[in-house]
N, C-alpha and C positions, 0 to 999 in steps of 0.2 A: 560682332561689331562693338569697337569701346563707347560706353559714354563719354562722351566731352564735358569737358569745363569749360564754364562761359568765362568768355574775357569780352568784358565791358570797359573800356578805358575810361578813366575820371574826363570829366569836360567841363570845362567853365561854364554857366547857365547861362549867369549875365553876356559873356562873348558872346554864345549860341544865339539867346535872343536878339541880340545885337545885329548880329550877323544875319537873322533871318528878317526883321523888323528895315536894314536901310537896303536888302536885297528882295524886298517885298515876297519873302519866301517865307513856310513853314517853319515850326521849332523843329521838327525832325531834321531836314537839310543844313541847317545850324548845324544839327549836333552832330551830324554827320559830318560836317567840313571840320567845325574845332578836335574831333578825335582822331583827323587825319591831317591835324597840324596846321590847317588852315584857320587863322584868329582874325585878322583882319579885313574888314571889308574890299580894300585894294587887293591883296592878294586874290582874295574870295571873285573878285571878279573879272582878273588876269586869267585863275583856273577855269574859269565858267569859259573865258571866253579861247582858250587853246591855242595861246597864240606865241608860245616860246619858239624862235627861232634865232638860230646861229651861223653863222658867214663857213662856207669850207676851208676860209684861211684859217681858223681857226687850230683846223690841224697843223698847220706849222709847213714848216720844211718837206717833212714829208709828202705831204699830198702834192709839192713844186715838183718835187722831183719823178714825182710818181707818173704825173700829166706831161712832164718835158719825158721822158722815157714813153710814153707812149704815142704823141705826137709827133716822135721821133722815129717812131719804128713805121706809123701810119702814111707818114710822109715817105720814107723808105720801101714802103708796100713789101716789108717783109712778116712772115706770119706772127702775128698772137694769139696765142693760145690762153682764154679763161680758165683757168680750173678751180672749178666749184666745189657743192657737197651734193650729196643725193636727199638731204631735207631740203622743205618749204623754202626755209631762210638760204642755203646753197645753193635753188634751182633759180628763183627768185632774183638771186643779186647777180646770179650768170648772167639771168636774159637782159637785165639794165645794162650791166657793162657788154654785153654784146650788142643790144641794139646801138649805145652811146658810140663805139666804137664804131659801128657801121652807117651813123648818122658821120663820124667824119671822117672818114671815106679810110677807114684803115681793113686788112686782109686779116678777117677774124673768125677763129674758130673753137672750142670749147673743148673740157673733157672735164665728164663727171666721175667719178671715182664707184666702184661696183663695193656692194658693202659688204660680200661673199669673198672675191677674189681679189677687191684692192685696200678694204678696210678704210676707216677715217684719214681725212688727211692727204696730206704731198706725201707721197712714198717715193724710194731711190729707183722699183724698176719704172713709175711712172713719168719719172725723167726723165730716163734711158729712152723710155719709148717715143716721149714727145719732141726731142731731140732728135731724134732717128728720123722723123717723118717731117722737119722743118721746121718747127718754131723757133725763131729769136727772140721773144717775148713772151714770158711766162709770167700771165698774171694770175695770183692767189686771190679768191672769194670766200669768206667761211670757213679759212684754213688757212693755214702758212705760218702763224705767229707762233707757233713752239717747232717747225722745222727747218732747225738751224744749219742741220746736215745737211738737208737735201735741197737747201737751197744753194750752198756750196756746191752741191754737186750740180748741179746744173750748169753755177756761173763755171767751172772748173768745164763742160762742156761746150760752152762759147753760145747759154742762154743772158740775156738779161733780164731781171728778177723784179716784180711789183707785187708787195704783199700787204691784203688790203681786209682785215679781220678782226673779229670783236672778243675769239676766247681770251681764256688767261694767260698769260704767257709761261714758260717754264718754271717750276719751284727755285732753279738757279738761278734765275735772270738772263741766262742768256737769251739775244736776241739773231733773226736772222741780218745778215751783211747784207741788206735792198733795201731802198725805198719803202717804208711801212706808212699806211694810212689805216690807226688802229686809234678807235674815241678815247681807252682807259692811256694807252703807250705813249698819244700825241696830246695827251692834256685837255683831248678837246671840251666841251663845256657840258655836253649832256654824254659821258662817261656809258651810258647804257644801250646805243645805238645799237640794233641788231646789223648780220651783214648786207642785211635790204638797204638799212640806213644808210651803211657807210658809202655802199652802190652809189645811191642816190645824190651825195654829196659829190661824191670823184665825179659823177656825172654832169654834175652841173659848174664844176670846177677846167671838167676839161671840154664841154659844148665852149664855156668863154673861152677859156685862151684858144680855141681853136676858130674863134671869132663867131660862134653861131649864137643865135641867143639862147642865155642858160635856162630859159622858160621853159623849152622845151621839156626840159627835165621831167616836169610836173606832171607829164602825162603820163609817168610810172609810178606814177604816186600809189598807186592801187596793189601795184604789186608790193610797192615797199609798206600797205597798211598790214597786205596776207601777210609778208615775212613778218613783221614787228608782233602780229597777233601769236602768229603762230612758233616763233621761237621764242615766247615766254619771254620776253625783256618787260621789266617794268615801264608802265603805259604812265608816264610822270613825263614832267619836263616836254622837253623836242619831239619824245615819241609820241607825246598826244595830241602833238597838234598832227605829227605825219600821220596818224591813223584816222583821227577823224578828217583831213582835209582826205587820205585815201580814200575814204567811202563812199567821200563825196564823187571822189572820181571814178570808183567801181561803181556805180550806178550808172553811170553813162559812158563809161569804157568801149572806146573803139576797136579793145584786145578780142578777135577772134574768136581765139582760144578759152578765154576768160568768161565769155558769153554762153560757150557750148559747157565749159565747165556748170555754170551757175542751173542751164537748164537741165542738167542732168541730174546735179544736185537737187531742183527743187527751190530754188532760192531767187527771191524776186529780187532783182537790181536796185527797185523803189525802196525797198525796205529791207537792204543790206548792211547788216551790223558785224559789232566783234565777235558777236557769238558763231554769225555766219561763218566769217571768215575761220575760226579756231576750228568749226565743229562738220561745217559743210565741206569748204571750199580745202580748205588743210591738205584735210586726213585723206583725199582724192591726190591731192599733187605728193603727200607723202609716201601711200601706197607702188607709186612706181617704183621708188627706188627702197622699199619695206623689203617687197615680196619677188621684185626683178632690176631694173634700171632704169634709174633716174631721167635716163635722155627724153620719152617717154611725156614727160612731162615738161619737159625745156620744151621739147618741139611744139606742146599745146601752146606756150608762151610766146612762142614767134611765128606761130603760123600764121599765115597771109589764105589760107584757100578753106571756105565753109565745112564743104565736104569730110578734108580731111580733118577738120578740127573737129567735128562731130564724132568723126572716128576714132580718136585719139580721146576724146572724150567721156565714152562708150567704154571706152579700154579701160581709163583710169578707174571707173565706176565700178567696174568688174573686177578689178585688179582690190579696190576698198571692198566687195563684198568679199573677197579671198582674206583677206585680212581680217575680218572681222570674225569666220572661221577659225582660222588660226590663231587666233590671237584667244579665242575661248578655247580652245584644247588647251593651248598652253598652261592658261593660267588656272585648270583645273587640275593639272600635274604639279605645279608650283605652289599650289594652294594646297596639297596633298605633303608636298614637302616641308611645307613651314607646319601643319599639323605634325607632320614627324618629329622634327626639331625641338618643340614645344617654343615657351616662350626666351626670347635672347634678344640683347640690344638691339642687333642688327642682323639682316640675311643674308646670306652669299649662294645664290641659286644657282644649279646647271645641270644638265640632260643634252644625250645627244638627239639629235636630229628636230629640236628648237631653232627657228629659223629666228634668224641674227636683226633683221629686220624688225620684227615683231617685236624682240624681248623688252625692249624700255616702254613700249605700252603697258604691257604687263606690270611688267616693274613698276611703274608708276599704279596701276592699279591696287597692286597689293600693299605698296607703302602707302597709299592713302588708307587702305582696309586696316591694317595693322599697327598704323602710322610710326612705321620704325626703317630705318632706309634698307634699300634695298638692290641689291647688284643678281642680274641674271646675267647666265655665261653661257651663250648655245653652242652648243659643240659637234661636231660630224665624226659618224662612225669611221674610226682609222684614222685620224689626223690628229696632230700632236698640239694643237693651237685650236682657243678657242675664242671668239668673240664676247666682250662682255657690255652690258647696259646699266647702266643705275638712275636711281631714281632717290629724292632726299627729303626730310620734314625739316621745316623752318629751324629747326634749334641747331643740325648737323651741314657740316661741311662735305657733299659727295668728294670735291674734288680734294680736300684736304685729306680724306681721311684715304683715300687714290694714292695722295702723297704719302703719306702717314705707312701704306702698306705697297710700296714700291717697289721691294727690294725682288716682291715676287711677281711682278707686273713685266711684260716685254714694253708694250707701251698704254700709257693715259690721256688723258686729257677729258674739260670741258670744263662745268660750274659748278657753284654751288650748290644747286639742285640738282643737276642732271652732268651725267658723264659717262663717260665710254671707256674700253679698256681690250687689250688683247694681251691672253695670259697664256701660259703653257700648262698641256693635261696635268703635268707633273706637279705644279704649284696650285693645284685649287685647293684641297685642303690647308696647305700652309697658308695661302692667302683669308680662306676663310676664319682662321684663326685670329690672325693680326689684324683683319679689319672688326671682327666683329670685338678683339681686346681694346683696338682703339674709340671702337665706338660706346663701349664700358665705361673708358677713361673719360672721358666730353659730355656725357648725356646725363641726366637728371634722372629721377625718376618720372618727377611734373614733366619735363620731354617727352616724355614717351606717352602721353595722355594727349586726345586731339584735343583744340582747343575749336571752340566757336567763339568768332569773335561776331560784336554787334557795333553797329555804328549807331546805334538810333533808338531808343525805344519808343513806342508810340500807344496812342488811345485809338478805339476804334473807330471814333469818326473823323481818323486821320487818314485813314485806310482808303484813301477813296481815287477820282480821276487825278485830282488838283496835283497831290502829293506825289501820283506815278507821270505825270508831263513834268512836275518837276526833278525827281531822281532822272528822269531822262537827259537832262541837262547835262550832269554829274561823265555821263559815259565821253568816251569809249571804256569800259569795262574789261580786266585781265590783270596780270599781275602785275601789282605796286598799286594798281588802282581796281581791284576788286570791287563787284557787283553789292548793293549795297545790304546787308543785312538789319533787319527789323526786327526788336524783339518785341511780341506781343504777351506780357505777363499775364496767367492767370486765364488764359482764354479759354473758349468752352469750342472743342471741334465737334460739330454735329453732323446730322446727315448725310454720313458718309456713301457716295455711291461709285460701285468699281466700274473702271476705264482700259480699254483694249485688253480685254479677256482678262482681267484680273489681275495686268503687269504694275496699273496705277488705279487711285481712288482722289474723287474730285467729289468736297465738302464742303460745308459752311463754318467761316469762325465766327463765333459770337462773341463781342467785347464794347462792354461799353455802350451795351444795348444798340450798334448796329449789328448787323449781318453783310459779313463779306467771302464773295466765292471766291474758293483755295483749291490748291491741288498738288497731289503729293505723286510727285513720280519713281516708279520703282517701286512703291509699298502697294500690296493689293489691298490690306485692312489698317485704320486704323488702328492703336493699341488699347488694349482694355485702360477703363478709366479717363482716356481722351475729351467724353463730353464733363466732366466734372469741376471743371478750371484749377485742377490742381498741378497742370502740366504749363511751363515756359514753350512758347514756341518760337521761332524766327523764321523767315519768312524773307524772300526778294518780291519786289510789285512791280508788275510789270502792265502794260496794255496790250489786253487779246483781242486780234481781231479773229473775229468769226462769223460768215455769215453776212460779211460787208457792219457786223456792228463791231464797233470797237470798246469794252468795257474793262476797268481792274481786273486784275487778276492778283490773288497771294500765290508766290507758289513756295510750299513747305521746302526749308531747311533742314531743321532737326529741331527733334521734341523732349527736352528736360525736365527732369523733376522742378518744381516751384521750388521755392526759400523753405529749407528748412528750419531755420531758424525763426523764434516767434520776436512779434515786434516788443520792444524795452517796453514795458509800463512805467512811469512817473508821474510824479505828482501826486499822488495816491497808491494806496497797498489796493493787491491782489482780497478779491472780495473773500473773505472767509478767514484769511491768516491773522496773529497774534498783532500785527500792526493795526489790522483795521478792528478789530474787537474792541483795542486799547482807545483807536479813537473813536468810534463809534459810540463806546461807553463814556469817555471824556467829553464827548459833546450836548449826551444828557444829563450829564451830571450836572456842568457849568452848563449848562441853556446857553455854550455859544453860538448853538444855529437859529437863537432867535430872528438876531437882527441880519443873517444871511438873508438876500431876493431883497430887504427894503427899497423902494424906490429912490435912488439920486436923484440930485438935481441933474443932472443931465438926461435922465431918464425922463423924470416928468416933463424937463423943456420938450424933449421928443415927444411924449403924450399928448402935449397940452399944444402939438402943432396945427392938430383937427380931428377931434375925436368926430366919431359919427351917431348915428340916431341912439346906436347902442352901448354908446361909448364906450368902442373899442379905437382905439389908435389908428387914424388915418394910414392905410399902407403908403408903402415909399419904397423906392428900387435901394439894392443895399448898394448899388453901385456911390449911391447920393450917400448913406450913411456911412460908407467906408467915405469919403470924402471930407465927411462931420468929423468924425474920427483922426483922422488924420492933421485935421485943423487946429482942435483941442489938444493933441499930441502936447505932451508936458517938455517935450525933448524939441518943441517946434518943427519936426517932421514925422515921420513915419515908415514900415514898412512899402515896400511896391509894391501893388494890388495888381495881381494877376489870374484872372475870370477865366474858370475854367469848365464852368458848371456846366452839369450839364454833358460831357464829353466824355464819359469814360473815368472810374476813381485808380480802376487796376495801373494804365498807361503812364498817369497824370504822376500817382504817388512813384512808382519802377522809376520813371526816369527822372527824380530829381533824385530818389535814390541813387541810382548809376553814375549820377555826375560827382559820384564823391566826396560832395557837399551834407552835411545833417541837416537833418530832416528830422522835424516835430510834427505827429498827424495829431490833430485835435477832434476828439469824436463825442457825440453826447452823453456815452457813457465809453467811455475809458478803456476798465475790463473787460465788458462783452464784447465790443471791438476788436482787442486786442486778441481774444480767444477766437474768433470771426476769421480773421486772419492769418492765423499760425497757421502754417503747409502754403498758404498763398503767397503772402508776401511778408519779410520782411528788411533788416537792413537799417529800423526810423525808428525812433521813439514815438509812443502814444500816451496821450493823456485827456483828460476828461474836459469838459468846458466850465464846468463850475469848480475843476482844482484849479487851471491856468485863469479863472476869473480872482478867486484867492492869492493867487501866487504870480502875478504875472510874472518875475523873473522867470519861472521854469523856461519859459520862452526866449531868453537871452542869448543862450550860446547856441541857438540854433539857428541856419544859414535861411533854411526854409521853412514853415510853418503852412503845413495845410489844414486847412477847414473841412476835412472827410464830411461831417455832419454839420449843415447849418448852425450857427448858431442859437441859446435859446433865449438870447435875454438882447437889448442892443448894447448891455456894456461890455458883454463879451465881444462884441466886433469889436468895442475900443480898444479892448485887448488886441486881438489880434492884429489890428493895423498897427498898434504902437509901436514904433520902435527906430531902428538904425534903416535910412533908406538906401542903401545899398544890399538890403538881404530884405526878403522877398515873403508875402502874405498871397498863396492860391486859396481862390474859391472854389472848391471842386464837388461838393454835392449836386446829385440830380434829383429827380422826383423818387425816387424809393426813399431817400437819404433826409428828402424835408419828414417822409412820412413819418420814419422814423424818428426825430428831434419832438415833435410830435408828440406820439408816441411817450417816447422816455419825458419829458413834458409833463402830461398828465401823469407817468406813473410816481412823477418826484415831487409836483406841487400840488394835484387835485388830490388829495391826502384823505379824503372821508371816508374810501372804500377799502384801503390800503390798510388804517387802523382798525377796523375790525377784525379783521383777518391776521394784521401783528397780534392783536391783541388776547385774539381767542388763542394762538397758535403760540404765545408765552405761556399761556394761562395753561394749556396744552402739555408743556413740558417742552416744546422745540426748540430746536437750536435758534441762536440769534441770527446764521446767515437766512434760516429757512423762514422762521418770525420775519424778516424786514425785507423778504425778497429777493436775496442778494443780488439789493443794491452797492453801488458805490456808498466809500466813509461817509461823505459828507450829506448823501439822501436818507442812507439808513440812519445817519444820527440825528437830522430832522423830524423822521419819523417817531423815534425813538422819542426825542424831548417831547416833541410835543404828549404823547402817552406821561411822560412823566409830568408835564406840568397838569394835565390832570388830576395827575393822580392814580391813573389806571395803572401804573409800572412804579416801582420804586427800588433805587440803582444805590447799591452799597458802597458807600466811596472807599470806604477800604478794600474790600474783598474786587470789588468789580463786576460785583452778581445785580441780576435782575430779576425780580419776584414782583406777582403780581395779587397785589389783597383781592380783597372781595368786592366782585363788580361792583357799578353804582352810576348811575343816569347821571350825562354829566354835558354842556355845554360846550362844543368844539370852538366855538370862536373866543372863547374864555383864555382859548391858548397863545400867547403872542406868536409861537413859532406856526401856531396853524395858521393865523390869521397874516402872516405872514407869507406864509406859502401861498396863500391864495392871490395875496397881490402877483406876486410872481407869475403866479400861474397866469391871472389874466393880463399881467404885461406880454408874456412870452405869446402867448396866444394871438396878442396882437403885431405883434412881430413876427414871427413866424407864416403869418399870415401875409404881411406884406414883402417874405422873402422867394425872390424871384428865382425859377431853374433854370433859365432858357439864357442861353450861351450866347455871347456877341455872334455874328457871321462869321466874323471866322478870328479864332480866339488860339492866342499866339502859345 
């Protein structure tokens, strides 16, 4: 199986937030909507709410014509004949126009096409035949719009012709001479309409003019959500409102049929989704016409009598376990032949006695496995013709490349992802030539790599009910509007325990110091190295009910290596290299780190606002001192403060990463951060809080600025709120992250125990990173001076050495830079002290 590359698409923040703040939603469902185009809150709440609909006049001329020709024949009480396909989306838009038909009062009868002995489509002896037996009215469902012959041949028979379908039409343009009701050929507005869709319209076009009310329509609604799910049309526009208003109507469905289906399946009416529909209810109505005949499954759709619908239902179930047989034999001979082959753009598979029905599941299986497209051809011992299936990856055109190799083709048709074909034995080799050069000539090498996309990255305490009732919102889920992908950076998989004999394993992710139950289906273990958060995971959330309890559920996507690349240091050199020696040594030289930590006036106002018994600094929320901050702002505003504490650092930092915005992390020490980090995350720059207190420009051309580590002084918050309020200051430490500011706190201002040990360990002969700690420049060189204004160190200004005379008892507070340090120290101590972990309720 290949690794994927993650495709993360850039996303506005400010939109996202925007978008999730006046839709009282999550940042997650933000980001999710702006990286699927959606920016504006009116939009955002037209998609929420599924309500694109379009008039069937729409189609134009055609669909006049199409309703007078058969009002016309209904009124004549001469026969029409539907002719369908033998998938979901053919059997489906049959039984609509055949009920609709039979709602006004016309003499109507069907014919599904056998996928053995009549192949896709309107063929010529299928005319011949339906001509023979009486129909005057030949209407096309899921078919007719590239048979330009045969529907000549019919009118040349004394049929009249209604062609009513959603493929492409032929590479030449020509069209058939009938009445067409086609959503790309008629203009209409949602261009994507599968042939349930189109059913559905004609239907309600021809209940009015035939004066019934078009309402009635609505009550096929269920069948037109199965066809739209199941024949892969993008779930955008028109088709999401007909699927989810379907659902609503297969929950409560008066169709027989539809009901014996669902309990055979397993499938509760209450709690009937898209998934259902694709994964239950489908692959049962598909199976009839896969492994035998289509009709099979029309008859479940219009059956009127329990019994038999039961039985009919029972059949199909059995007819999907045969398939599912079949369908693993196959694809273990085909998966045997693309080992043969070795690697190549594209596949052209074929074997005889591969049943014709089957092969596009396959196909579809193996070009997901391989993700390179994929055409199987099943062929029978002794015949000269073979049937073919394909199946296609985002980047490739199936049907172009159909076109592209035509010349060896008897006939094609279908989409860009999926498509059909009937070839001669003699032309399979040359066919597999020319498609697989064509598909050489278009593909990429990055084509040929799966991609994972994310809509979302998240912290772990986003992971929870709130955030899966609202992705619920977002659905119907399938293609063009795909189930929502989470990416969880950094996360640690624990606990893994195996599910149904070791087919799946159900675990814990840990992030962000929650714990949330996951489950990985199809893996029986997880991979070495799993719990160590050095792995990217993604993840759909759903709600499991079990048990009568309903709780989150993760269920695994795919597992990535983390960021190999490490996060940019600035504002300071890497501890140990020729930069930081030079200033390390420069700052004992010049004692510029004396009057570094003095106390501001700003500082003291803040001190002096209520010290307490032990006169340390009244604590105060920083919420109130980002506020101070921001006031004093010399630019008279400030960054946006957005409080994250508390919530997860891995989530918080990934996704302002991913929005393709820069991003500065500010930590309290710098280096060892940044070292902390490399293989987790990175993508950000990181820097220290006493360089960007130095230098606040470093902070300028960055979009975001987080606070990883509390700050340790309160002029560095002034720092960090400072600035342009249209770009953004997060507080994102939790309680490990105060300990540590803490922590580096004491090790860079309580200085008494730190000089000993510089001291002996110059005296020693060590190096200067290993004398100071390796600290950061600007701690080591406090260190440092202060030694030197003793006297204990003395720093050659030319050469740049440091040599230590002969001990001598010597007064630390004599030193301005110690004495210095020490205020710091106990400013910071009191700050720190009054800095808060504990996250708003629910922190955007």
């Amino acid at each position: 199986m290949l690794t994927p590359r993650l495709d993360v698409p850039p996303c506005d923040s400010a939109a996202a937030l925007s978008l999730a703040r006046d839709l009282g939603m999550s940042f997650p469902v933000g980001q999710v909507m702006v990286r699927r185009g959606i920016e504006t809150v009116e939009d955002a709440r037209d998609w929420l709410a599924a309500s694109d609909e379009h008039p069937a006049s729409a189609f134009g001329p055609g669909l006049e014509r199409a309703v007078e020709a058969m009002l016309r024949h209904a009124a004549a009480g001469t026969r029409i004949t539907v002719h369908g396909d033998y998938d979901v989306d053919g059997v489906t838009s049959t039984a609509i126009l055949v009920r609709t038909l039979r709602a006004v009062g016309a003499d109507v009868d069907w014919y599904l096409p056998s996928r053995a002995e009549d192949g896709y489509g309107l063929s010529a002896a299928t005319v011949e035949k339906l001509a023979a037996r009486g129909t005057k009215l030949l209407v096309t469902t899921d078919c007719g719009i590239t048979a330009v012959d045969e529907v000549a041949l019919a009118v040349s028979l004394g049929l009249d012709v209604v062609v009513t379908d959603h493929h492409a039409p032929r590479a030449d343009g020509r069209l058939p001479d009938a009445p067409i009701v086609h959503p790309a050929v008629c203009g209409y507005p949602c261009p994507d309409l599968c042939a349930g869709g189109v059913a559905h319209k004609v239907a309600g076009a021809l209940l009015a003019a035939a004066g019934h009310d078009a309402s009635i329509a609505l009550a096929d609604l269920d069948l037109v959500a199965l066809a739209t799910v199941a024949d892969c049309v993008p779930l955008v526009g028109e088709n999401r409102r007909l699927v989810r208003s379907g659902l609503a109507v297969m929950g409560r469905t008066e169709k027989i049929g539809l009901r014996a289906l669902m309990r055979v399946s397993r499938t509760d009416p209450t709690r009937v989704d898209a998934h259902a529909l694709g994964f239950k209810l489908g692959p049962r109505i598909n199976a009839a016409g896969r492994l035998h005949r289509a009709d099979a499954a029309l008859e479940l759709l219009l059956c009127q009598d329990e019994d038999a619908a039961r039985e009919i239902a029972e059949e199909l179930d059995r007819a999907n376990a045969d398939r599912r047989f079949v369908e693993e034999r196959i694809r273990f001979e085909a998966e045997a032949q693309v080992a043969e082959l070795g690697e190549q753009p594209a596949y052209v598979l074929w074997a005889d006695g591969w049943h014709a029905g089957v092969i596009g599941i396959v196909a579809s299986r193996i070009a997901e496995r391989h993700h390179r497209p994929v055409v199987m051809i099943a062929l029978r011992e002794g015949e000269a013709e073979g049937t073919g299936s394909g199946r296609s990856i985002p980047a490739f055109d199936l049907l172009g490349g159909l076109d592209a190799s035509a010349q060896h083709l008897l006939r094609h048709g279908g989409h860009r992802a999926a498509a059909g074909c009937t070839i001669a034995r003699s032309e399979l080799e040359a066919f597999r030539a020319a498609f697989c050069a064509h598909a050489a000539s278009v593909l990429n090498p990055e084509d040929l790599l799966p991609v994972e996309r994310v809509d979302a990255v998240v912290s772990g305490d986003e992971l929870g009910t709130g955030l899966a009732e609202e992705l619920g919102r977002l659905a119907p889920f399938g293609i063009g509007n795909p189930s929502v992908s989470l990416l969880v950076p950094a996360a640690r998989l624990v606990d893994p325990r195996p599910m149904s004999e070791g087919k799946h394993v159900r675990f814990t992710v840990e992030a962000g110091g929650i714990r949330a139950r996951a489950v990985a289906f199809g893996m029986g273990t997880l991979p070495e190295g799993a719990a160590d958060g050095k792995l990217h995971a993604t993840f759909t959330l759903e709600l499991n009910e079990w048990q009568g309890a309903v709780e989150p559920r993760l269920v695994l996507r795919k597992l990535l290596p983390a960021a190999a690349e490490a996060p940019e240091l600035v504002g300071e050199p890497d501890v140990g290299s020729a930069e930081w020696t030079e200033l390390v040594l420069a700052a004992a030289e010049s004692r510029s780190l004396v009057a570094v930590g003095a106390t501001t006036a700003s500082t003291s106002a803040t001190l002096a606002a209520g010290p307490d018994a032990r006169g340390s600094a009244q604590p105060s929320t920083l919420a109130a001192a980002a506020a101070r901050a921001l006031a004093r702002s010399a630019s008279g505003g400030g960054r946006t403060v957005r409080d994250r504490r508390g919530t997860g650092l891995a989530g918080t930092i990934a996704a302002l990463v991913h929005t393709g915005e820069s991003v500065l992390v500010v930590a309290a020490d710098g280096p060892a951060r940044a070292h902390q980090l490399t293989g987790r995350l990175g993508g950000f720059a990181i820097t220290s809080w006493d360089a960007l207190e130095r230098d606040p420009a470093i902070a300028d051309t960055y979009h975001h600025v987080v606070a990883l580590d509390p700050p340790l002084h309160p002029d560095q918050q002034a720092v960090l709120t400072a600035g342009d309020p249209t770009r953004m200051a997060h507080l994102a430490w939790g309680e490990p992250e105060l300990r540590y500011s803490r922590d580096v706190l004491d090790r860079d201002t309580a200085l008494r125990p730190a000089l000993v040990g510089a001291y002996r360990a110059l005296r020693d002969g060590g190096s200067l990173p290993d004398a100071l700690g390796h600290r950061p420049a600007h701690a080591a060189g406090r260190l440092l001076a202060v030694l030197a204004e003793l006297g204990l160190v003395d720093v050659d200004d030319d050469s740049g050495t440091v040599s230590v005379p002969l001990a001598q008892h010597t007064d630390l507070e004599r030193s301005p830079a110690f004495v210095a340090a020490a205020r710091r120290h106990a400013e910071g101590t009191a700050w720190l002290t009054s800095a808060s972990t504990e996250a708003p309720a629910r922190a955007a």
